[in-house]
C-alpha positions in Angstrom: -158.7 234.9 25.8 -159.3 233.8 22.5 -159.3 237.4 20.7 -157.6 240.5 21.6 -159.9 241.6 24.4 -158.4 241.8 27.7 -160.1 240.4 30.7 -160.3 242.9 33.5 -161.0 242.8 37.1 -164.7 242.7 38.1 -165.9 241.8 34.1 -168.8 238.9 34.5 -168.1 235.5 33.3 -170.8 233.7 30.9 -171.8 230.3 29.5 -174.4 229.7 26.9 -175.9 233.1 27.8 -175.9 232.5 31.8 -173.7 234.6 34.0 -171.4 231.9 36.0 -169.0 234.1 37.5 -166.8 237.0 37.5 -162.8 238.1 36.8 -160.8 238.5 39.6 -158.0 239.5 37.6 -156.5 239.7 34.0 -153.6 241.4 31.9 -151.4 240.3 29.5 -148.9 237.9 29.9 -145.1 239.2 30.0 -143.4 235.3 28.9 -146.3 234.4 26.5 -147.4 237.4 25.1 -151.4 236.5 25.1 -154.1 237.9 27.0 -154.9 236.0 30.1 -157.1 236.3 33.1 -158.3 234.6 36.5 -161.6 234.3 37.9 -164.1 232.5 40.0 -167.3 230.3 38.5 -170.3 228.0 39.4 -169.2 224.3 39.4 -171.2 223.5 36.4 -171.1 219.7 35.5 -170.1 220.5 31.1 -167.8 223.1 32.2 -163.9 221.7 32.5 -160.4 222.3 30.9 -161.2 223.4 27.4 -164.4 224.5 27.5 -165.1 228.3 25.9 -166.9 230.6 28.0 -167.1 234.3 27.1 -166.6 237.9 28.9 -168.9 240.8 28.5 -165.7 243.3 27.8 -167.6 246.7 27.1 -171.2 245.3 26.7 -169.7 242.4 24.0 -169.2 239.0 24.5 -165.3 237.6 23.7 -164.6 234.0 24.2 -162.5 232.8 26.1 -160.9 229.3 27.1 -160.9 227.6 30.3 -156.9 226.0 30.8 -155.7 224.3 33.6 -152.9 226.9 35.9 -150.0 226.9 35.6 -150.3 229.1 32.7 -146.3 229.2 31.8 -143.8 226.1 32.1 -141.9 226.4 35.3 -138.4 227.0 33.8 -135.2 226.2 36.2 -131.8 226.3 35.5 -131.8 222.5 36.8 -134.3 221.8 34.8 
């Protein structure tokens, strides 16, 4: 999420004022401390990593950023 909103199960998933998809979960994130979320959407051809997309939180749209997973740096103590 780019704002404070948090993504929630079952909110729908827009682009340029088209529903694409829904959240399948969200939270936030205990090691980065920012709102973050998971969901499924169309395979559109302008959508990749990157792109802003927003979800209808409470009948407003919030942006939001698509990133590629894993969301956190696997840390080991290897590593």
């Amino acid at each position: 999420m780019l704002d404070r909103a948090i993504a929630r199960h079952g909110y729908e998933i827009f682009y340029n004022n088209n529903k694409i998809g829904k959240v399948t979960s969200g939270g936030i994130s205990p090691t980065r401390g920012d709102n973050i979320g998971m969901g499924y959407i169309k395979n559109l051809d302008n959508l990749s990593v990157g792109s802003t997309i927003q979800i209808m939180i409470r009948e407003k749209l919030h942006n939001a950023e698509i990133v590629k997973r894993p969301f956190v740096m696997k840390r080991n103590k290897n590593n």
